[in-house]
Backbone as JSON, one array per atom type, in Angstrom:
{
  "sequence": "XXXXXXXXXXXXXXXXXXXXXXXXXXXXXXXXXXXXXXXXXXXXXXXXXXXXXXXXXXXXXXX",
  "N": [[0.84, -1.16, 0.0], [0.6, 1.92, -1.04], [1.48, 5.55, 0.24], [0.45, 8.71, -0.7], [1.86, 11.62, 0.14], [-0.05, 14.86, 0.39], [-0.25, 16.51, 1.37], [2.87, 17.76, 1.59], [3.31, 18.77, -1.12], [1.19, 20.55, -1.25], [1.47, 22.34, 0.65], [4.45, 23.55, 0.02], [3.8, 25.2, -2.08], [2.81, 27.6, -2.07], [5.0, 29.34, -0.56], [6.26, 29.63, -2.45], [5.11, 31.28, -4.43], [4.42, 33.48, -2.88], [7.66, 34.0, -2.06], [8.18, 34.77, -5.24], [6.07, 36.76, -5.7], [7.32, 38.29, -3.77], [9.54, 39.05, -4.59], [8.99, 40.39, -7.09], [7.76, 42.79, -6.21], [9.64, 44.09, -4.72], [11.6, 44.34, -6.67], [9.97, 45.92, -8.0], [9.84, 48.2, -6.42], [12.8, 48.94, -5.87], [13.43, 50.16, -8.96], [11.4, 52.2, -9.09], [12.11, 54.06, -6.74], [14.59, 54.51, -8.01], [14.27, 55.75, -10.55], [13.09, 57.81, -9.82], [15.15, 58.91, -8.08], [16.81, 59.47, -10.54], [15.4, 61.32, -12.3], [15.26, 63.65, -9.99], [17.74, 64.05, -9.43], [18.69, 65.26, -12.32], [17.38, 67.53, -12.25], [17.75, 71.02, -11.66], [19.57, 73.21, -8.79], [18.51, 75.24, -8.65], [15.44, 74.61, -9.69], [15.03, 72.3, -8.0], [15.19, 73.79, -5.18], [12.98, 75.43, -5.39], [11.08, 73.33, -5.12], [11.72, 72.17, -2.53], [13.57, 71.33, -1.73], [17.46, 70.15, -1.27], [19.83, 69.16, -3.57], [21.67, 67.5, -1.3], [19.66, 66.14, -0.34], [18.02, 64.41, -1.76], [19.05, 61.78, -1.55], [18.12, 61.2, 1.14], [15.46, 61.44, 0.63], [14.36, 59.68, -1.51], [15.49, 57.4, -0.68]],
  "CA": [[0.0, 0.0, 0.0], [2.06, 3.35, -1.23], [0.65, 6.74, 0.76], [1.33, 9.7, -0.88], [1.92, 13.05, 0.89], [0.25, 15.51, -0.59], [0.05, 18.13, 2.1], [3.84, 18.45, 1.39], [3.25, 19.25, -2.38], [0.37, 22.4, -1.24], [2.27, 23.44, 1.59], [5.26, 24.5, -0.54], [3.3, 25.91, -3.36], [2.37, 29.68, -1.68], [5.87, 29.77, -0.63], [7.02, 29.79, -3.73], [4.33, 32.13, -5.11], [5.54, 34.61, -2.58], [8.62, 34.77, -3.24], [8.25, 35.59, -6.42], [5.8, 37.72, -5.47], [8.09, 39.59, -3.01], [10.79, 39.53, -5.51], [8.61, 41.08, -7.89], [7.49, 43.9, -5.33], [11.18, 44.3, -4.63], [12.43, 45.0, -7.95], [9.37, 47.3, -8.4], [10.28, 49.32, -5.39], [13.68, 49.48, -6.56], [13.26, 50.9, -10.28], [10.81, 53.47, -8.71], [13.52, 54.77, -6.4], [16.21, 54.49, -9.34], [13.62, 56.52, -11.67], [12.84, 59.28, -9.2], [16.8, 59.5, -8.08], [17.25, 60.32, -11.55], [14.93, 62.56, -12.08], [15.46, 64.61, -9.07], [19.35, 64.4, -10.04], [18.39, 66.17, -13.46], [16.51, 69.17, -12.13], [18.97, 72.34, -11.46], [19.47, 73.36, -8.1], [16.72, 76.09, -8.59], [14.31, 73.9, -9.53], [14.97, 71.67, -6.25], [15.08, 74.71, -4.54], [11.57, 75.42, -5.54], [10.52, 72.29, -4.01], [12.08, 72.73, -1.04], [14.96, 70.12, -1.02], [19.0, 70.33, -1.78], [20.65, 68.28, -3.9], [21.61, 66.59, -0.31], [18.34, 65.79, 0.48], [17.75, 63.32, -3.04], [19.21, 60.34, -1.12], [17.56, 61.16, 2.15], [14.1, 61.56, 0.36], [14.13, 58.62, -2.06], [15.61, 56.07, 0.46]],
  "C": [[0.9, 1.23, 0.0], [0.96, 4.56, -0.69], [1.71, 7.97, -0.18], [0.61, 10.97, -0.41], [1.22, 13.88, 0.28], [0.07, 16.9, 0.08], [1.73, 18.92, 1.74], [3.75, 19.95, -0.21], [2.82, 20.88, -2.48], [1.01, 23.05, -0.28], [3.6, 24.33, 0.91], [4.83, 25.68, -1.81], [3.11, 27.53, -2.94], [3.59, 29.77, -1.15], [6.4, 30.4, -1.84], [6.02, 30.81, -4.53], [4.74, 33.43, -4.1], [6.31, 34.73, -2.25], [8.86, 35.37, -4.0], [7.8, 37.2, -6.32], [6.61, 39.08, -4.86], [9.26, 40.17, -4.17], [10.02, 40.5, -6.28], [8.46, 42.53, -7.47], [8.93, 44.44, -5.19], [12.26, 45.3, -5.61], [11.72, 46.37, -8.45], [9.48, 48.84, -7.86], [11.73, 50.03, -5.76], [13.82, 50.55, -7.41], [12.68, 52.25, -9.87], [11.79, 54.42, -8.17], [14.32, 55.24, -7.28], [15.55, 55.51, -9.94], [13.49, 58.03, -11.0], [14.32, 59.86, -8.7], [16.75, 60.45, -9.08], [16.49, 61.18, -12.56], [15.03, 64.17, -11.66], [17.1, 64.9, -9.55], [19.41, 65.43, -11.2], [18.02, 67.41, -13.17], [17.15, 70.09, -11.19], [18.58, 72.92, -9.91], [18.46, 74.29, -7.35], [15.73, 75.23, -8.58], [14.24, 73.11, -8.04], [14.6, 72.5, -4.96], [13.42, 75.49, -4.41], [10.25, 74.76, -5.19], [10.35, 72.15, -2.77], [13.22, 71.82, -0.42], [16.32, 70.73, -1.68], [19.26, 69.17, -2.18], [21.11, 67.18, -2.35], [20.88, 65.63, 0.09], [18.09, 64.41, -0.7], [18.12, 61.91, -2.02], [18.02, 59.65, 0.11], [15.62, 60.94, 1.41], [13.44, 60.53, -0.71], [14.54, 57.18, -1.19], [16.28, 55.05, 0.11]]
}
């Protein structure tokens, strides 16, 4: 008589979906950051200044 497991099979399955998931979230959070860095990097110390941040502040305010 052969038993087979199959709680193992569903128990790993939503691991593995987030994961990905997180990875995916991860990378999205990333790029966003990366995109608004360089953005904010582009726009002349007036313009920033108009905002109300310094060139300093870009790291502090994207994270």
């Amino acid at each position: 008589m052969a038993a087979i497991d199959t709680q193992a099979v569903f128990a790993a399955a939503p691991r593995k979906t987030s994961f990905v998931v997180t990875l995916f979230a991860t990378v999205q959070e990333w790029n966003a950051k990366r995109q608004t860095r360089a953005a904010l990097s582009k726009l002349t110390d007036r313009e920033l200044s108009d905002i109300g941040i310094t060139r300093a502040d870009i790291d502090t305010i994207v994270g």
